[in-house]
One Martini backbone bead per residue (centre of mass of N, CA, C, O) as a GRO file, in nm:
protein
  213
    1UNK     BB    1   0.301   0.676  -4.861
    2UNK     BB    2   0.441   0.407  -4.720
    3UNK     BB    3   0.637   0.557  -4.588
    4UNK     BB    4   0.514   0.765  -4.426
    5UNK     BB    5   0.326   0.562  -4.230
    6UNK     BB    6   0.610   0.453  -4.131
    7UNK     BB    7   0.754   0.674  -4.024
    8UNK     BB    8   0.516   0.764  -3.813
    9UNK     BB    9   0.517   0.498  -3.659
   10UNK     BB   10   0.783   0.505  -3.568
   11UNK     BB   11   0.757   0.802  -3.420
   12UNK     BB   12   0.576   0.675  -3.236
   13UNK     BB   13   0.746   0.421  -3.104
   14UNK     BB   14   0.956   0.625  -2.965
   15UNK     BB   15   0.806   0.784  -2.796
   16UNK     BB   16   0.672   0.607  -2.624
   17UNK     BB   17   0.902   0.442  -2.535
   18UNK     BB   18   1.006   0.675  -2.398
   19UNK     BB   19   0.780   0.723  -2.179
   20UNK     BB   20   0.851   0.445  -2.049
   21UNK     BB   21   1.146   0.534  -1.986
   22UNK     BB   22   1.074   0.741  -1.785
   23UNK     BB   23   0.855   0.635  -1.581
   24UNK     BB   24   1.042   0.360  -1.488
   25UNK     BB   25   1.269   0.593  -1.384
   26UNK     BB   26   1.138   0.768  -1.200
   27UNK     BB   27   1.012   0.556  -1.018
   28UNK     BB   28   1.305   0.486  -0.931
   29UNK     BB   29   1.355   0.759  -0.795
   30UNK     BB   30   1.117   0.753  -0.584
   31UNK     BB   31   1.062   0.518  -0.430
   32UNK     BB   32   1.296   0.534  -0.194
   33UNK     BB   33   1.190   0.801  -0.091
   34UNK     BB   34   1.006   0.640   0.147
   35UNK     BB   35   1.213   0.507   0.317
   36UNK     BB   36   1.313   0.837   0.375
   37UNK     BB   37   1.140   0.925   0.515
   38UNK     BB   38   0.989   1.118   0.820
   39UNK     BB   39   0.768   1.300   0.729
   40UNK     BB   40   0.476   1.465   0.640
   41UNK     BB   41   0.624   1.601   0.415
   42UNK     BB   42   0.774   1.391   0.288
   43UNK     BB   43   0.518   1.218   0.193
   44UNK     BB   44   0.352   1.474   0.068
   45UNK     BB   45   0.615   1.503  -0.186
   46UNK     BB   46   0.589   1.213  -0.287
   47UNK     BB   47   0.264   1.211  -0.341
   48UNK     BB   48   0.293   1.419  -0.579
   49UNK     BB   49   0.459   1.331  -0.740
   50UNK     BB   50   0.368   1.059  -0.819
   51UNK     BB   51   0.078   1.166  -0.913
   52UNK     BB   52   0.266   1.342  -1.180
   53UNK     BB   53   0.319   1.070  -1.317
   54UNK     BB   54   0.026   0.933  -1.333
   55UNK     BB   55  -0.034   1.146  -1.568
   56UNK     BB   56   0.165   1.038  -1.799
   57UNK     BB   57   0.027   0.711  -1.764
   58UNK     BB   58  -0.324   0.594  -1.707
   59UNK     BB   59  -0.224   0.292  -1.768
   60UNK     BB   60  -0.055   0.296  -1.520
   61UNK     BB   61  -0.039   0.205  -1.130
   62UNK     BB   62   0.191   0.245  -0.962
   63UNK     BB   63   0.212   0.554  -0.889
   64UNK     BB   64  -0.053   0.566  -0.774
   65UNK     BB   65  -0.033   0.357  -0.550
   66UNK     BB   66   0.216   0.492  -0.388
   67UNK     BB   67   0.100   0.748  -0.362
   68UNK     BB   68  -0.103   0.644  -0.170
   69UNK     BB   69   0.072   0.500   0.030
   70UNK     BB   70   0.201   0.781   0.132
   71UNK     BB   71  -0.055   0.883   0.239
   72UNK     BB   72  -0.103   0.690   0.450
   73UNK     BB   73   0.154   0.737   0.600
   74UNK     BB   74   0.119   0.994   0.630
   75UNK     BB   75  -0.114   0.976   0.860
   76UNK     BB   76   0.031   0.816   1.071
   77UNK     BB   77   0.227   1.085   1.117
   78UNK     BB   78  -0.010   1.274   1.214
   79UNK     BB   79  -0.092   1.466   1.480
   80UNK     BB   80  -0.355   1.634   1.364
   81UNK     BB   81  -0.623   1.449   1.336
   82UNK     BB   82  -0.774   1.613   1.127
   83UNK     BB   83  -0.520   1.541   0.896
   84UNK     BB   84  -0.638   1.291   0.810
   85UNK     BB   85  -0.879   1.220   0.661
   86UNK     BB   86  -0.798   1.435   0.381
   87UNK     BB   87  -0.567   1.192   0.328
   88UNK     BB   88  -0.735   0.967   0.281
   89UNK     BB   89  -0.961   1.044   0.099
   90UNK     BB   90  -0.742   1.048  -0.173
   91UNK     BB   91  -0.662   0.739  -0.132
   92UNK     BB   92  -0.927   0.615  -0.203
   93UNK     BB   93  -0.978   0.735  -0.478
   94UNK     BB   94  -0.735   0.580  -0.585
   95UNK     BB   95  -0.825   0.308  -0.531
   96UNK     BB   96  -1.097   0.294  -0.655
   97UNK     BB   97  -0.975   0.252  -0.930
   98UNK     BB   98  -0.763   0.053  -0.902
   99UNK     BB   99  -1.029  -0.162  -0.854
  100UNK     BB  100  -1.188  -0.121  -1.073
  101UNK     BB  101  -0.943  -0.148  -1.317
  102UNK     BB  102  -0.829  -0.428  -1.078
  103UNK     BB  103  -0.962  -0.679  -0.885
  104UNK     BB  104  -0.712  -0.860  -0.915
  105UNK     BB  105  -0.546  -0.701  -0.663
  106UNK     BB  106  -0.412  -0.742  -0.358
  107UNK     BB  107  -0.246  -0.472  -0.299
  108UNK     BB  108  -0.518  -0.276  -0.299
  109UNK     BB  109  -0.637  -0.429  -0.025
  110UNK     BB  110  -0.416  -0.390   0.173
  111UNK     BB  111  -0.395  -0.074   0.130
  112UNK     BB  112  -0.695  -0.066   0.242
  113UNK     BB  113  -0.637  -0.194   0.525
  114UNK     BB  114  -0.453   0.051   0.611
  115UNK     BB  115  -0.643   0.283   0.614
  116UNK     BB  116  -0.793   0.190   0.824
  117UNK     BB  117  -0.643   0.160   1.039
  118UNK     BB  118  -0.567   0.499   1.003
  119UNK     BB  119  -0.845   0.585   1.124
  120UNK     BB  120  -0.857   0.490   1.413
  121UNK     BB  121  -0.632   0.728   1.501
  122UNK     BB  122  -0.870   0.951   1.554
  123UNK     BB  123  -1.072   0.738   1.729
  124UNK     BB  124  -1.048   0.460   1.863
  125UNK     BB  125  -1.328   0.415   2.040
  126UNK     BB  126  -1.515   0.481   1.815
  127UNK     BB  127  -1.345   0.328   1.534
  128UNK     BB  128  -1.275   0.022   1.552
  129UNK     BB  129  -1.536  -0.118   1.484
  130UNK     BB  130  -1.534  -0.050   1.206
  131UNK     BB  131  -1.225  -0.046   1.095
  132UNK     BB  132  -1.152  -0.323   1.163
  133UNK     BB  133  -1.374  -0.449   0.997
  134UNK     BB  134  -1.286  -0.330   0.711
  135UNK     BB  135  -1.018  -0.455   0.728
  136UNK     BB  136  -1.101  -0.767   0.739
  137UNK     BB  137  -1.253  -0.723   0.414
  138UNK     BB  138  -0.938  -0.626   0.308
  139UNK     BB  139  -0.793  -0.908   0.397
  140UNK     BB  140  -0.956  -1.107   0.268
  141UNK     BB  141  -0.935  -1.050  -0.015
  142UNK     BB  142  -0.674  -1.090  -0.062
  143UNK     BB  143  -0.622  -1.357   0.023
  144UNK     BB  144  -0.794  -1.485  -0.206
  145UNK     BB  145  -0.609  -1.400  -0.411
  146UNK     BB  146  -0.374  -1.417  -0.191
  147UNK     BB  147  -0.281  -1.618   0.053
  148UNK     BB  148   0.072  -1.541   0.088
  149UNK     BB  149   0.032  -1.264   0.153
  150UNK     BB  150   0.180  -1.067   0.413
  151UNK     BB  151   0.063  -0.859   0.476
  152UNK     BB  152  -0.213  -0.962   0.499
  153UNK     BB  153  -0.052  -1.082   0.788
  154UNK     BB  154   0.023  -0.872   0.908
  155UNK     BB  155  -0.260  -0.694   0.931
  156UNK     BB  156  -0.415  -0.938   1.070
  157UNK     BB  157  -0.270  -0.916   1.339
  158UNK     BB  158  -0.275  -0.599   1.410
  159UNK     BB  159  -0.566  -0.626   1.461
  160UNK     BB  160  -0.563  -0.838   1.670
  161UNK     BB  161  -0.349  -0.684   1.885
  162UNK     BB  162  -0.561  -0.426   1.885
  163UNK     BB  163  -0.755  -0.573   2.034
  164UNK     BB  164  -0.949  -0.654   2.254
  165UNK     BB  165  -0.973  -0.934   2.457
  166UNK     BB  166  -1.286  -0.925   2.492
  167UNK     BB  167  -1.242  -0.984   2.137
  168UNK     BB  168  -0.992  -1.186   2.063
  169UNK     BB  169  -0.722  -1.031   2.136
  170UNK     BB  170  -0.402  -0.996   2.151
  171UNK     BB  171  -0.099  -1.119   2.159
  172UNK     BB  172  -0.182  -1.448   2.199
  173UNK     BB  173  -0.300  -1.445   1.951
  174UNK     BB  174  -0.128  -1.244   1.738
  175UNK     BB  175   0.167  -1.492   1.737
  176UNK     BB  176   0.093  -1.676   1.522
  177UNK     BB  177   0.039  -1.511   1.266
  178UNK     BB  178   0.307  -1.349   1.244
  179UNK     BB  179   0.460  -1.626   1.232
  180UNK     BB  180   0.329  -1.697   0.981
  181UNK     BB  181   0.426  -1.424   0.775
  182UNK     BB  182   0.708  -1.484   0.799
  183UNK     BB  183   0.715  -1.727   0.651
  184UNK     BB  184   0.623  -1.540   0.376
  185UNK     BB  185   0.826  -1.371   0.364
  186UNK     BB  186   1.069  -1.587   0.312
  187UNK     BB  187   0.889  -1.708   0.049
  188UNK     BB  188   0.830  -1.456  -0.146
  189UNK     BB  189   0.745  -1.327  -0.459
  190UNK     BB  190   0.836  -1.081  -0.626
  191UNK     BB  191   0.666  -0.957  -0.941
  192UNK     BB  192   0.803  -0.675  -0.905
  193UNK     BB  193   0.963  -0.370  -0.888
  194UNK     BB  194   0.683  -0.250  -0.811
  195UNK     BB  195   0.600  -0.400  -0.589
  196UNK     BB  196   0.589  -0.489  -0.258
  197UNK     BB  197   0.817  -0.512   0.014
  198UNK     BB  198   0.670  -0.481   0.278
  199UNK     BB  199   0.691  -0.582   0.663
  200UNK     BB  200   0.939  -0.767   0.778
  201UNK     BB  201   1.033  -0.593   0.978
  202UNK     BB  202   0.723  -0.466   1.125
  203UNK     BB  203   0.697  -0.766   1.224
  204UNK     BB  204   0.950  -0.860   1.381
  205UNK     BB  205   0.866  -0.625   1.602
  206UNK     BB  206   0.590  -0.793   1.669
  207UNK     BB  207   0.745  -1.051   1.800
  208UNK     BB  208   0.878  -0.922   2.016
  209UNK     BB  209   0.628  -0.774   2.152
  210UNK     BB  210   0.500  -1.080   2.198
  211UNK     BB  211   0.783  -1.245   2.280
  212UNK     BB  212   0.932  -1.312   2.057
  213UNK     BB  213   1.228  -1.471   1.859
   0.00000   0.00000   0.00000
């Protein structure tokens, strides 16, 4: 009966192993495929697969996360304002639960603070001032968080660049946060290979068209 009971957890941890062994080589090779998207039909095939990945693991966050991510992405790339919003609310119920099962994981809070931004394209004029205020109270939570993460100081820059002047923003406010980030980026240590590491590239862009060098 002991051999038995014995054999059973044997067999039962060899499975799990297994299937945690396919999860993070899959991970591994769907990640990449977000770097090499071009369009909105390829950023919404990799959060398909991600999503689908993310079913056989329900205690892992990684696939929901970057699947809501590649959402995101789908979102800024998409030209016809209406199919804005129903892949936003996608990611965000992705994102709200990954909140409610995590609230201390900042980059939860930056990739919200990134999807705000991005309803803001739908039209700037109406949804500027509600939507730049969201974002920077789930910029501000993640600061919170981890102080140094440079994402949430890309995006909290790119907020004010993107301000009008008449409200506290533009270039000449918002290269000095910039250049705070690049900072941060240089210096910062990624905490896993699933954890974010963009946003390096898009800040020195963002330094240059400030005028900074």
């Amino acid at each position: 009966m002991k051999t038995s009971i014995f054999t059973l957890f044997a067999t039962f941890m060899l499975s799990f192993t297994g299937m945690t062994q396919d999860y993070d080589a899959d991970l591994q090779s769907l990640l990449p495929r977000i770097g090499s998207a071009k369009t909105g039909a390829d950023y919404a095939l990799v959060a398909s697969q991600l999503n689908s990945l993310a079913q056989s693991e329900p205690g892992r966050w990684e696939a929901s996360f970057w699947s809501a991510h590649c959402m995101v992405l789908q979102a800024f790339s998409e030209n016809e304002t209406g199919e804005v919003d129903p892949i936003l609310d996608q990611a965000e119920i992705i994102l709200d639960k990954l909140i409610a099962s995590n609230p201390d994981e900042a980059e939860f809070y930056v990739l919200m603070a990134m999807l705000d931004q991005a309803r803001i394209s739908v039209n700037p004029m109406t949804r500027g001032m509600k939507y730049s205020g969201l974002a920077n109270d789930n910029i501000n939570k993640a600061m919170k968080l981890d102080p140094d993460n440079p994402r949430a100081w890309y995006l909290k820059a790119s907020n004010v660049l993107y301000t009008p002047m008449m409200f506290g923003g533009g270039k000449e406010k918002a290269k000095p946060i910039f250049e705070t980030a690049a900072q941060k980026f240089d210096s910062y240590k990624i905490r896993s290979p699933y954890h974010p590491d963009w946003g390096k590239e898009q800040n020195a862009a963002k330094i240059k068209e400030c005028g900074l060098d």
